[in-house]
TORDRENDREN-516160 format. One record per residue (C-alpha): residue in three letters; x, y, z. Coordinates in Angstrom, 1 decimal, padded with zeros to 4 digits. Layout:
BEGIN
<site><code>ALA</code><xx>X</xx><yy>Y</yy><zz>Z</zz></site>
...
//
This chain:
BEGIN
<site><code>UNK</code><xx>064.8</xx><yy>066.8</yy><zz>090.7</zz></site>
<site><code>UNK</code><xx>066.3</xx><yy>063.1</yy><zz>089.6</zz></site>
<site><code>UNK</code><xx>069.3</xx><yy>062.8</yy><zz>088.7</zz></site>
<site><code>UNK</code><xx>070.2</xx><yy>063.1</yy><zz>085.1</zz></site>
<site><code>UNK</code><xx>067.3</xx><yy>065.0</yy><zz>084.1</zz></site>
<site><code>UNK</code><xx>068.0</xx><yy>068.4</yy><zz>081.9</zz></site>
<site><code>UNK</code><xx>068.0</xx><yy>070.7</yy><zz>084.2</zz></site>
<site><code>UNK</code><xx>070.8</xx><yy>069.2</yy><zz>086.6</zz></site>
<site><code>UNK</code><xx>074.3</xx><yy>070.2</yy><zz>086.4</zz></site>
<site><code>UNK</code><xx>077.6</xx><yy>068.2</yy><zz>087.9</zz></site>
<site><code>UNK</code><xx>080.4</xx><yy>068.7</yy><zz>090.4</zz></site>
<site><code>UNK</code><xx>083.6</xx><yy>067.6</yy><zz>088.7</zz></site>
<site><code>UNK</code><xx>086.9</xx><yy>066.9</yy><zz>090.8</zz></site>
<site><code>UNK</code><xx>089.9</xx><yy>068.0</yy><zz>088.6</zz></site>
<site><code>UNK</code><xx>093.5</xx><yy>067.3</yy><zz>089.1</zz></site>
<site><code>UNK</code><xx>095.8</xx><yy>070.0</yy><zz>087.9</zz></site>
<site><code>UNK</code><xx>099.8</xx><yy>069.6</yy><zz>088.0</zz></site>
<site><code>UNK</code><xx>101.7</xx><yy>069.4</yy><zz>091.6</zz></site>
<site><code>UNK</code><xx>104.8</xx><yy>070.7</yy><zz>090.0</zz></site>
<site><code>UNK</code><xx>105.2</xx><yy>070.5</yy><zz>085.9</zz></site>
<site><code>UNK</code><xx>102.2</xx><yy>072.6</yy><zz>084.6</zz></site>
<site><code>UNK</code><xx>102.2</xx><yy>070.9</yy><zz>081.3</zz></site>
<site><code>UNK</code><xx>100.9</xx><yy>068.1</yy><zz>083.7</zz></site>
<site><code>UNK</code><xx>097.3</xx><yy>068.8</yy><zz>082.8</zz></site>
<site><code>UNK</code><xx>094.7</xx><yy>067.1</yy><zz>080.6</zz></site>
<site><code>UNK</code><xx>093.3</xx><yy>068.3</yy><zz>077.6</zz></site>
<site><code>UNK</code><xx>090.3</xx><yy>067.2</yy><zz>079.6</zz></site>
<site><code>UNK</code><xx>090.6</xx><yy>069.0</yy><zz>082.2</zz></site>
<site><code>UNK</code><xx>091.4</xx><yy>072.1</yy><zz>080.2</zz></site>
<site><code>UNK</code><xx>088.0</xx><yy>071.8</yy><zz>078.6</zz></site>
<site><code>UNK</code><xx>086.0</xx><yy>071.6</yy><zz>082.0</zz></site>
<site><code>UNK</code><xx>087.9</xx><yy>074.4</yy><zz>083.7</zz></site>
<site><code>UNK</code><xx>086.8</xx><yy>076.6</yy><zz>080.3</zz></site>
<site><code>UNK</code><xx>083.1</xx><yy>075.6</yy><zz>080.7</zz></site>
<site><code>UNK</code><xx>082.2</xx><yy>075.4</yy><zz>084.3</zz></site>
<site><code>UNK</code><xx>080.4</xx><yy>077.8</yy><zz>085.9</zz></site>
<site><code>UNK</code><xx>082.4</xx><yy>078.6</yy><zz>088.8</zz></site>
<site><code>UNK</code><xx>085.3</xx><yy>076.6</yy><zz>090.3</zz></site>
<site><code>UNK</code><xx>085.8</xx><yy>076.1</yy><zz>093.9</zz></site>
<site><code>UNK</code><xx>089.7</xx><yy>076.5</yy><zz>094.6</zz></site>
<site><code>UNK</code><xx>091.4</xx><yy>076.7</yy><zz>097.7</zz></site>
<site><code>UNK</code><xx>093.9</xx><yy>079.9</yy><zz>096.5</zz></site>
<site><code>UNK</code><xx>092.1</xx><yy>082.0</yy><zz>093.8</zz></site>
<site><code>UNK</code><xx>095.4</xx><yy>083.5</yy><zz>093.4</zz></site>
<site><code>UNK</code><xx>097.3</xx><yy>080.2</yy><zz>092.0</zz></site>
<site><code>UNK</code><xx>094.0</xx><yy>079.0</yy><zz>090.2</zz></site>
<site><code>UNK</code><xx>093.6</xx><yy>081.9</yy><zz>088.4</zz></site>
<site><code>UNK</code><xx>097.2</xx><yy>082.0</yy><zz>087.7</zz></site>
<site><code>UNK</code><xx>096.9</xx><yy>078.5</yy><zz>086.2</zz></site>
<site><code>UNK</code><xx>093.9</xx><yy>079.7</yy><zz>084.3</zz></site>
<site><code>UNK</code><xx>095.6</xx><yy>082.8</yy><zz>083.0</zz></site>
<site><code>UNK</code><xx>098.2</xx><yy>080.4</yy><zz>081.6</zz></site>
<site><code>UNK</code><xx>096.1</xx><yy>078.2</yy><zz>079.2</zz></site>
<site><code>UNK</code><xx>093.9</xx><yy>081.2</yy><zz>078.2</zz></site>
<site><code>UNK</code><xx>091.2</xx><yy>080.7</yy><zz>080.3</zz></site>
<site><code>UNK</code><xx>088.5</xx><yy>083.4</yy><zz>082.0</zz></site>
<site><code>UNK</code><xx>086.7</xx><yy>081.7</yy><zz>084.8</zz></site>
<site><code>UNK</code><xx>084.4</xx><yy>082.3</yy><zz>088.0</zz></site>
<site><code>UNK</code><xx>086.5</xx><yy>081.6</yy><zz>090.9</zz></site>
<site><code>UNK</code><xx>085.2</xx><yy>080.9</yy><zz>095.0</zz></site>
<site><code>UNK</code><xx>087.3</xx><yy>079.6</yy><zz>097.7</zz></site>
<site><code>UNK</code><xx>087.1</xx><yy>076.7</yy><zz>098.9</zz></site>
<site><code>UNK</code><xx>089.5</xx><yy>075.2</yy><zz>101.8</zz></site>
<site><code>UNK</code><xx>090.2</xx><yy>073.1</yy><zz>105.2</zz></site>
<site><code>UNK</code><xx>087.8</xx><yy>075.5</yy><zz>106.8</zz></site>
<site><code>UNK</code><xx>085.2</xx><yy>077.2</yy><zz>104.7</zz></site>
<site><code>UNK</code><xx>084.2</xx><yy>073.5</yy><zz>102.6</zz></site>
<site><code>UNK</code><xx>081.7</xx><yy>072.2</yy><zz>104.7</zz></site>
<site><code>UNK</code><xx>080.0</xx><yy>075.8</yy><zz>104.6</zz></site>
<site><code>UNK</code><xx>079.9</xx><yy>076.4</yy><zz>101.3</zz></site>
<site><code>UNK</code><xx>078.7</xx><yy>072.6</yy><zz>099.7</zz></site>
<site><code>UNK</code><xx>075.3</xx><yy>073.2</yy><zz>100.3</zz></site>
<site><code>UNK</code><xx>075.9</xx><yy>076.1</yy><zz>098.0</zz></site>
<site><code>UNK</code><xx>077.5</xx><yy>074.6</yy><zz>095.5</zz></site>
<site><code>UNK</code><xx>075.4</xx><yy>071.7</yy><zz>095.6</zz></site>
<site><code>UNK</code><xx>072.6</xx><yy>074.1</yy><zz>094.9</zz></site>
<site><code>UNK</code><xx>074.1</xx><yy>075.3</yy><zz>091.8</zz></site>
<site><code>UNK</code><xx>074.4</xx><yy>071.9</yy><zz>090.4</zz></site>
<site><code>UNK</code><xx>070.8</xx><yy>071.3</yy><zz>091.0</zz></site>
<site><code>UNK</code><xx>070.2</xx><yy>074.6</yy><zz>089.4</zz></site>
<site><code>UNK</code><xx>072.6</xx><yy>072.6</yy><zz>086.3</zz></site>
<site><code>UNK</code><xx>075.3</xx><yy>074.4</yy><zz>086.5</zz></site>
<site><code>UNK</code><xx>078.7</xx><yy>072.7</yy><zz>086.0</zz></site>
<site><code>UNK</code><xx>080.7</xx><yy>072.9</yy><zz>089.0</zz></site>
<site><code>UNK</code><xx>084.7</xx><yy>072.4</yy><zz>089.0</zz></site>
<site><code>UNK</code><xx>086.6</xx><yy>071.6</yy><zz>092.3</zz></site>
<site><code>UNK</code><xx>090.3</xx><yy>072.3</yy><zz>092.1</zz></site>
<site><code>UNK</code><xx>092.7</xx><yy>072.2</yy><zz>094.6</zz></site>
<site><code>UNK</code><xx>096.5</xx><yy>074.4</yy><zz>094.9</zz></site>
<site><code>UNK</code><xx>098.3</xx><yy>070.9</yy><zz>093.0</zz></site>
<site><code>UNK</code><xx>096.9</xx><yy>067.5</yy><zz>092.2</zz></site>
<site><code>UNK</code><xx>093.7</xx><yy>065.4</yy><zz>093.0</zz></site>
<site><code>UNK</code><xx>091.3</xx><yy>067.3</yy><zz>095.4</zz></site>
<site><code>UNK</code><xx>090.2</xx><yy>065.5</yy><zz>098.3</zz></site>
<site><code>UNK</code><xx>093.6</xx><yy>063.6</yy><zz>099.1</zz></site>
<site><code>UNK</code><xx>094.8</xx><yy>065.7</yy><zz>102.1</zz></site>
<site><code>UNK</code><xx>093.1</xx><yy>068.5</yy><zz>100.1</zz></site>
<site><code>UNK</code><xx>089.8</xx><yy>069.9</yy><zz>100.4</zz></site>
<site><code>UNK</code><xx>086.6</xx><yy>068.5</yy><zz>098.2</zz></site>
<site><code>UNK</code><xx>085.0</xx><yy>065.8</yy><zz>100.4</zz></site>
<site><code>UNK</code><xx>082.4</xx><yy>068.0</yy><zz>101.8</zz></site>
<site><code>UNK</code><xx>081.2</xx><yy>069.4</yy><zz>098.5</zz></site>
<site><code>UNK</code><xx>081.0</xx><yy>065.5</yy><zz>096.8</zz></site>
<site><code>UNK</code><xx>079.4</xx><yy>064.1</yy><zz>099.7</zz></site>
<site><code>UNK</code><xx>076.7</xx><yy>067.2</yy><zz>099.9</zz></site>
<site><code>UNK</code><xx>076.4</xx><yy>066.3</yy><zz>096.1</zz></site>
<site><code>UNK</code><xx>075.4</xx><yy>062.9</yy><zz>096.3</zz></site>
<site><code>UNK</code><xx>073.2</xx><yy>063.1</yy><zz>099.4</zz></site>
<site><code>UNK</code><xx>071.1</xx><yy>065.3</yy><zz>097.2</zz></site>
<site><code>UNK</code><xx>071.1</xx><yy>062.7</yy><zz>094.0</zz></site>
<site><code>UNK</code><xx>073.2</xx><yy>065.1</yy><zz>091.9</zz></site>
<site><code>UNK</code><xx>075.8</xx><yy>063.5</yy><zz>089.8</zz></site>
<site><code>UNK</code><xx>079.9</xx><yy>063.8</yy><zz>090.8</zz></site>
<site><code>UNK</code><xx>082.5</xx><yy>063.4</yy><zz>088.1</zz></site>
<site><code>UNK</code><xx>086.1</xx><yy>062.5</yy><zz>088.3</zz></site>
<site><code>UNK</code><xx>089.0</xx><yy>064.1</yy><zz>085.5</zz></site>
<site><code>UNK</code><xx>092.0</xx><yy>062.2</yy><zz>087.0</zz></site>
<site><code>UNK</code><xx>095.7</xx><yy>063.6</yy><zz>086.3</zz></site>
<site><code>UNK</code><xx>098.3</xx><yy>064.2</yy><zz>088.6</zz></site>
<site><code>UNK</code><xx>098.8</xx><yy>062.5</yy><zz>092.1</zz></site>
<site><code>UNK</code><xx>101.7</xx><yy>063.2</yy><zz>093.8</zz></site>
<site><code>UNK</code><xx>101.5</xx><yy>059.8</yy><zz>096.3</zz></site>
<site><code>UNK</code><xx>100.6</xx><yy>057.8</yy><zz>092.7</zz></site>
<site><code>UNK</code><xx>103.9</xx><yy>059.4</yy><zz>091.6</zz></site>
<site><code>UNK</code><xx>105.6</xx><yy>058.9</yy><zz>094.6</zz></site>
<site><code>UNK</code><xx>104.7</xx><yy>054.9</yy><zz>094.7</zz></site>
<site><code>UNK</code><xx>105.6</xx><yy>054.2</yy><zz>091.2</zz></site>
<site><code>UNK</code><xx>109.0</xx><yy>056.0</yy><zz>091.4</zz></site>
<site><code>UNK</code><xx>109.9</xx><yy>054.5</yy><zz>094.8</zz></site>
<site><code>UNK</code><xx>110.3</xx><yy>050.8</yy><zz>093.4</zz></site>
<site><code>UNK</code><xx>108.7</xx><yy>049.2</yy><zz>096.3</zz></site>
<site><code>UNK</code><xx>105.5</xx><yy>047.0</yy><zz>096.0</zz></site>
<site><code>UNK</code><xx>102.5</xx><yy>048.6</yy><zz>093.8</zz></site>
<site><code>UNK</code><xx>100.0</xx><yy>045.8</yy><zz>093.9</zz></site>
<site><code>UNK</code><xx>098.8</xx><yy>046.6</yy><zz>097.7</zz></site>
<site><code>UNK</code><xx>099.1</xx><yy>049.8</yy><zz>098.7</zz></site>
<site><code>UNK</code><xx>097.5</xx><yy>052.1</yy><zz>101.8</zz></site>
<site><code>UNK</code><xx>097.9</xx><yy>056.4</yy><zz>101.8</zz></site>
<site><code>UNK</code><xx>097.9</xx><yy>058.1</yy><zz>105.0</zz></site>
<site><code>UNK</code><xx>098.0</xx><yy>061.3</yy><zz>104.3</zz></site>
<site><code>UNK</code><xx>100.3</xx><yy>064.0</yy><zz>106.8</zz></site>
<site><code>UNK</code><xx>101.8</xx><yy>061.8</yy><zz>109.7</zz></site>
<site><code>UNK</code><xx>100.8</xx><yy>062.6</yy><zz>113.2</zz></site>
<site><code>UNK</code><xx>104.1</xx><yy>063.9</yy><zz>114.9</zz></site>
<site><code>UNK</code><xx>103.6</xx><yy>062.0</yy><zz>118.1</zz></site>
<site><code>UNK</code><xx>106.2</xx><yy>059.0</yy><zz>117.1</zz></site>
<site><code>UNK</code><xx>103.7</xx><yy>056.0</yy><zz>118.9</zz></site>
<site><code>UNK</code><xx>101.1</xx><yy>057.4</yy><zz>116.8</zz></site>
<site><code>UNK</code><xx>103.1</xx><yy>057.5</yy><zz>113.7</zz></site>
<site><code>UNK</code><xx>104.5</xx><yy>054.2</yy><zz>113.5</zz></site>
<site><code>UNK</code><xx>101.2</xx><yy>052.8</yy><zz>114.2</zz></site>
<site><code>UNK</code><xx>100.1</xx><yy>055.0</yy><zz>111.1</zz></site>
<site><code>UNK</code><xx>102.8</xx><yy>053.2</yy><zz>108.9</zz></site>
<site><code>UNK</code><xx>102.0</xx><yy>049.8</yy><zz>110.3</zz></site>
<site><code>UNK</code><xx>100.6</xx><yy>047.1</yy><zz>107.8</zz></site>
<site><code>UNK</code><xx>101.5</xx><yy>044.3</yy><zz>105.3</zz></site>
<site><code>UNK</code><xx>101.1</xx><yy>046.9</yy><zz>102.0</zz></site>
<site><code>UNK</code><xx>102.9</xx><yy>049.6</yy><zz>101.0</zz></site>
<site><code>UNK</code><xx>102.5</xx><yy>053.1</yy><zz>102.8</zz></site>
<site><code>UNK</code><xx>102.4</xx><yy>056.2</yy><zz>101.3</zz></site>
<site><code>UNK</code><xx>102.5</xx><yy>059.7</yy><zz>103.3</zz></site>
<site><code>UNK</code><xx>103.1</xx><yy>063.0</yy><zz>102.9</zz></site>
<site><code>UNK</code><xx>105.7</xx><yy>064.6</yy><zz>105.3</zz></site>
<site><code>UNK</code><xx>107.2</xx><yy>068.1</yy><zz>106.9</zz></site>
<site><code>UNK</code><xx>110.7</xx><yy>068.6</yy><zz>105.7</zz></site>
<site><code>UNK</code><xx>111.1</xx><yy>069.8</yy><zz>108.9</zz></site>
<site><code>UNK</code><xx>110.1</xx><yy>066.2</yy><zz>110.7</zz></site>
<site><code>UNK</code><xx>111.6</xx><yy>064.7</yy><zz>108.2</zz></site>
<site><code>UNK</code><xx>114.6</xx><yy>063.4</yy><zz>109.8</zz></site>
<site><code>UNK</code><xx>112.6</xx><yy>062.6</yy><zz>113.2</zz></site>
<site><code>UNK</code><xx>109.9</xx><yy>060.3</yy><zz>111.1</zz></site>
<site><code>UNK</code><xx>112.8</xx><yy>058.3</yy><zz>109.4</zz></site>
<site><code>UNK</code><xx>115.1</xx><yy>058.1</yy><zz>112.7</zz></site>
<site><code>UNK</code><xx>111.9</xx><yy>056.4</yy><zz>114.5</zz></site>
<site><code>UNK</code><xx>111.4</xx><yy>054.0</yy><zz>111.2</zz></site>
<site><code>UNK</code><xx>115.3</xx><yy>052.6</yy><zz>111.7</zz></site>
<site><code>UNK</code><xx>114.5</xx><yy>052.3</yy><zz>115.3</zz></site>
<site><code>UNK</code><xx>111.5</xx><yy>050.3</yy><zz>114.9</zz></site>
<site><code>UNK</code><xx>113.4</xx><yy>048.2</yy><zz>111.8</zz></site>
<site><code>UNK</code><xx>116.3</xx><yy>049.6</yy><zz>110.6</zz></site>
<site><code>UNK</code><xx>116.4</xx><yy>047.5</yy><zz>107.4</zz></site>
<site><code>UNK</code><xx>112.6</xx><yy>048.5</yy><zz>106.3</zz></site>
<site><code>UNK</code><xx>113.1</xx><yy>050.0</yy><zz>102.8</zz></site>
<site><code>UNK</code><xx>112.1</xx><yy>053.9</yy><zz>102.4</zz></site>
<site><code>UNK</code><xx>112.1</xx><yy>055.9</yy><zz>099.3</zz></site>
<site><code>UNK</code><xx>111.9</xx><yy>059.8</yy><zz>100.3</zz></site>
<site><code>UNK</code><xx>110.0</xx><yy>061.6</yy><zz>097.0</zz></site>
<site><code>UNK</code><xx>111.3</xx><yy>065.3</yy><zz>096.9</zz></site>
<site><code>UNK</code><xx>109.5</xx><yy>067.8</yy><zz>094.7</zz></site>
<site><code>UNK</code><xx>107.8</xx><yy>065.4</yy><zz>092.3</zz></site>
<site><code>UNK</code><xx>107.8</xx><yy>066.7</yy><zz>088.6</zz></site>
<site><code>UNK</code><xx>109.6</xx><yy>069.8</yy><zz>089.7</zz></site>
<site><code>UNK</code><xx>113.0</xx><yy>071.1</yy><zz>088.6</zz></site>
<site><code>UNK</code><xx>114.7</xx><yy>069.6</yy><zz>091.9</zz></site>
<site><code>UNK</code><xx>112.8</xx><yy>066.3</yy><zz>091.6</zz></site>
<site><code>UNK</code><xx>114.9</xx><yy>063.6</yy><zz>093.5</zz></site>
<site><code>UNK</code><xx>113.9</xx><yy>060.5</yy><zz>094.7</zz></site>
<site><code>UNK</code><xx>116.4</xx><yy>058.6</yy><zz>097.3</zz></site>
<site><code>UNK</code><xx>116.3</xx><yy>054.4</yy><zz>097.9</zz></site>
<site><code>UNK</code><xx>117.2</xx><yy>053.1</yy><zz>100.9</zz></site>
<site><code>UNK</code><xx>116.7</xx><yy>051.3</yy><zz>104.3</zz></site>
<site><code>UNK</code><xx>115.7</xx><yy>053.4</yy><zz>106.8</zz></site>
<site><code>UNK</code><xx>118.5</xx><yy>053.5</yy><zz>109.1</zz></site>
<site><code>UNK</code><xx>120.8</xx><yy>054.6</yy><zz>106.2</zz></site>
<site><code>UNK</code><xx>118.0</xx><yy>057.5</yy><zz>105.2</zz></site>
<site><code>UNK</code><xx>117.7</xx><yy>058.6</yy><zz>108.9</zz></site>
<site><code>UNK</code><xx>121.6</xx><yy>059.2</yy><zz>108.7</zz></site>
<site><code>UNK</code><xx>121.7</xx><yy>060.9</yy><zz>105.8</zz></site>
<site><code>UNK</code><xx>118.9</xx><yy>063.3</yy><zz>106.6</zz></site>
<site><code>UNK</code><xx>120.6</xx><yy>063.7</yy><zz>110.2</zz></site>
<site><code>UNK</code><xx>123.3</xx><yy>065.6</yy><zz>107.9</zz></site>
<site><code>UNK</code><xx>121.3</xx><yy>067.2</yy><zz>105.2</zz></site>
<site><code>UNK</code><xx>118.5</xx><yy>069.0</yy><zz>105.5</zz></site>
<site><code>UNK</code><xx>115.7</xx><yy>068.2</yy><zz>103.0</zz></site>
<site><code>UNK</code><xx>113.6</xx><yy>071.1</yy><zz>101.5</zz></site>
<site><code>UNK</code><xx>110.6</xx><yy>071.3</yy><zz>099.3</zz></site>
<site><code>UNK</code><xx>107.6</xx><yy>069.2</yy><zz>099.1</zz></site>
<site><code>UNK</code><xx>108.1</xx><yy>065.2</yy><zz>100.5</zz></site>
<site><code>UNK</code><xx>106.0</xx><yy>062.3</yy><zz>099.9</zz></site>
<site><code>UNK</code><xx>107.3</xx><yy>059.0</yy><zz>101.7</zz></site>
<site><code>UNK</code><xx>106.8</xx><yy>055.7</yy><zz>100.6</zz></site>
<site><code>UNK</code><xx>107.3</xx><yy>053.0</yy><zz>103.1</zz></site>
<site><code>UNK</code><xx>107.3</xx><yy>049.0</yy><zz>102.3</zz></site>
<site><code>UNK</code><xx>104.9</xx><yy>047.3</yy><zz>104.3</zz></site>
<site><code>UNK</code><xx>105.4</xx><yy>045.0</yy><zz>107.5</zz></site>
<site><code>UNK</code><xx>103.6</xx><yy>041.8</yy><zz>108.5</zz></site>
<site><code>UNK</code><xx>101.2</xx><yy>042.1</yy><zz>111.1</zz></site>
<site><code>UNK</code><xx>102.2</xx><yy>042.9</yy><zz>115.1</zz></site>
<site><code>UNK</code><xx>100.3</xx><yy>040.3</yy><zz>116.1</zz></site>
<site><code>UNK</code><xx>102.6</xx><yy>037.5</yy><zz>113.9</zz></site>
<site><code>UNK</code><xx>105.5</xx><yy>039.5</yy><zz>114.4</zz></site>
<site><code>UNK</code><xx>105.4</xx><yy>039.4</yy><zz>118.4</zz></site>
<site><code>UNK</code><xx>104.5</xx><yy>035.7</yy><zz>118.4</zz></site>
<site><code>UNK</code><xx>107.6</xx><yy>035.0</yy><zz>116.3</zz></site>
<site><code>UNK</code><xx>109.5</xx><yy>037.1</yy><zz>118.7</zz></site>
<site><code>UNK</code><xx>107.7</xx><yy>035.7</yy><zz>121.9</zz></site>
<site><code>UNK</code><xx>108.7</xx><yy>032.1</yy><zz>120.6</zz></site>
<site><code>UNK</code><xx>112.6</xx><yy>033.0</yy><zz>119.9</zz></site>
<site><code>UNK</code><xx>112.5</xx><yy>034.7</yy><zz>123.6</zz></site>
<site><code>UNK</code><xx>110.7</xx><yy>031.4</yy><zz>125.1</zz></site>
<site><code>UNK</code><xx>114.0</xx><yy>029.2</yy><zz>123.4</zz></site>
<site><code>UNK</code><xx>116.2</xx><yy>031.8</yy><zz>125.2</zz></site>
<site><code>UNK</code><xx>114.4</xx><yy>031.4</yy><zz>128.8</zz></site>
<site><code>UNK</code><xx>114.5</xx><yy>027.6</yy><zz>128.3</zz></site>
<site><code>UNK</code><xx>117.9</xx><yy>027.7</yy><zz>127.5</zz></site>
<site><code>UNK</code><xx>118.5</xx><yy>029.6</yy><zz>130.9</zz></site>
<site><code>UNK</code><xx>119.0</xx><yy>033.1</yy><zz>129.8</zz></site>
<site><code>UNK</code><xx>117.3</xx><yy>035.6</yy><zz>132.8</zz></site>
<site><code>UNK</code><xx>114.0</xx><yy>037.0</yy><zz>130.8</zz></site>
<site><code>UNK</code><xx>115.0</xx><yy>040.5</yy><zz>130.6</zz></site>
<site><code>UNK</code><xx>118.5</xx><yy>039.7</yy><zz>129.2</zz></site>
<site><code>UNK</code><xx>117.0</xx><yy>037.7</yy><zz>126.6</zz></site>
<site><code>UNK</code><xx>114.4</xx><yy>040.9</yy><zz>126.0</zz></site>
<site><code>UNK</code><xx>117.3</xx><yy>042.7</yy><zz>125.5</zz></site>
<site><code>UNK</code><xx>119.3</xx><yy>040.6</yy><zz>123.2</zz></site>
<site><code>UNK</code><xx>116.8</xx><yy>039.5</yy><zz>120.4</zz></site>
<site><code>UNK</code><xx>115.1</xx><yy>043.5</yy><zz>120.5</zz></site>
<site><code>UNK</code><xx>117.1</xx><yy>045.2</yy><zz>117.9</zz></site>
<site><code>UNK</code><xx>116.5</xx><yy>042.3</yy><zz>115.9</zz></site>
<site><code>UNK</code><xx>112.7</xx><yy>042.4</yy><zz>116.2</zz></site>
<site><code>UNK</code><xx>111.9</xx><yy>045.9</yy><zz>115.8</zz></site>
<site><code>UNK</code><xx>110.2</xx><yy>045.3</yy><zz>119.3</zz></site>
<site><code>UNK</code><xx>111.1</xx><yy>047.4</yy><zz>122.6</zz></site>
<site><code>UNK</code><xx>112.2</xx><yy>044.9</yy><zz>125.0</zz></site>
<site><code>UNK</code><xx>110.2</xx><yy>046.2</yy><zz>127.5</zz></site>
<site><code>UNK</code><xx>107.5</xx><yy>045.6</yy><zz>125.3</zz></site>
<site><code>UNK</code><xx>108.9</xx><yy>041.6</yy><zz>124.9</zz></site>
<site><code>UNK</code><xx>109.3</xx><yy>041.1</yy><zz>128.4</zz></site>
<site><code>UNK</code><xx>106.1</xx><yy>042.4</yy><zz>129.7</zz></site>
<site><code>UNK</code><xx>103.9</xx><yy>040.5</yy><zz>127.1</zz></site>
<site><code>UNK</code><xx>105.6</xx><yy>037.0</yy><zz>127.6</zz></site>
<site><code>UNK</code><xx>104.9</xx><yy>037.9</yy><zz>131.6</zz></site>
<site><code>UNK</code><xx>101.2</xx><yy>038.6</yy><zz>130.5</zz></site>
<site><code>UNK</code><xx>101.3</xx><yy>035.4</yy><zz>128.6</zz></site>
<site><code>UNK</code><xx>100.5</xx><yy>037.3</yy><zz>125.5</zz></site>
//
């Protein structure tokens, strides 16, 4: 059936409140009210939303694992024209939150999507963090392996990620290896009761988190780096002045690392490699 015609319903992605529940939009209110079933991933906290603004709905899971089984289900019922609603626990589905499967099953088949924006809690995160907003990359939950984890926080814009407390400290001592002066803003429990937000360079967050133990929900906001590939020929050419002035390679590796974010092993073997 073609899109728009009478018969075809839509898939709307809501955002509902990540901490303050009056964080929700008269708009949103309204589709939650009329749909005919919303896709959650807790049925339990949805309905308890629900029950809060008065509203009787029909509920269906929808999570990490059971998504990509159940959109060509719900992508049936919008072709049937129903209105379908996609919700997830707190803020925008489909940002490290299920949805994806359901929207791309939708538009495969023609059928229209719709977006009710509200509540993000990376947005939050980067506007409260006072780094950089005009380029800007989310990565979602950082891989714990700390190669892979730099990498992930590697660029020239703005990162934004969502973290374990319990990593916390161990994601932040590995920033102030790589560049201890890279600025960090950690972004506790946004719009909560216990919101906190702390500014820093990363070596003086890994020392405070070394002491204090961080709890609730994080979303970390890292200010961008220029590329490796610029930032090892810089280094490579500060290390060539240094062997040209008779300094032993590997001493001169050593000497201008900490100051380059680069391992001197790393220095050494790429000026050997003529890199």
């Amino acid at each position: 059936m073609p899109p728009g015609s009478p018969a075809t319903g839509s898939l709307l992605i809501c955002a509902t409140p990540i901490g303050n529940p009056r964080d929700i939009t008269l708009r949103v209110l309204d589709a939650l009210a009329a749909a005919d079933v919303i896709a959650c991933e807790d049925t339990r906290r949805t309905g308890a939303l629900l029950a809060e603004h008065g509203i009787r709905g029909q509920l269906t899971s929808l999570n990490d694992q059971s998504e990509r089984a159940k959109a060509p289900g719900l992508a049936a019922r919008v072709a049937a024209g129903e209105t379908v609603a996609v919700v997830s626990d707190a803020g925008t589905p489909l940002l490290s939150d299920p949805g994806f499967a359901p929207v791309r099953e939708c538009l495969a088949a023609g059928l229209p999507v719709k977006v009710l924006p509200g509540a993000s809690a990376a947005l939050a995160a980067l506007l409260a963090s006072g780094l950089p907003c005009d380029r800007f990359r989310f990565v979602g939950f950082l891989p714990r392996r700390e190669g892979e984890l730099l990498a992930a926080l590697d660029g020239p814009e703005t990162q934004i990620a969502f973290e374990s407390p319990r990593r916390l400290a161990a994601t932040l001592a590995a920033l102030a290896q790589q560049d201890p002066e890279r600025s960090v803003a950690v972004c506790r429990e946004m719009t909560k009761t216990h919101e906190e937000t702390l500014r820093a360079s990363a070596s003086e967050l890994a020392a405070h988190f070394a002491a204090v133990e961080p709890r609730g929900e994080i979303t970390l906001v890292v200010a961008g780096r220029e590329p490796r590939g610029a930032e090892l020929a810089a280094a490579l050419a500060v290390l060539d002045e240094l062997v040209g002035a008779g300094v032993k390679p590997r001493v001169a590796a050593r000497a201008i690392a900490p100051l380059t974010g680069l391992a001197a092993n790393e220095l050494y073997e790429a000026r050997t490699q003529g890199l």
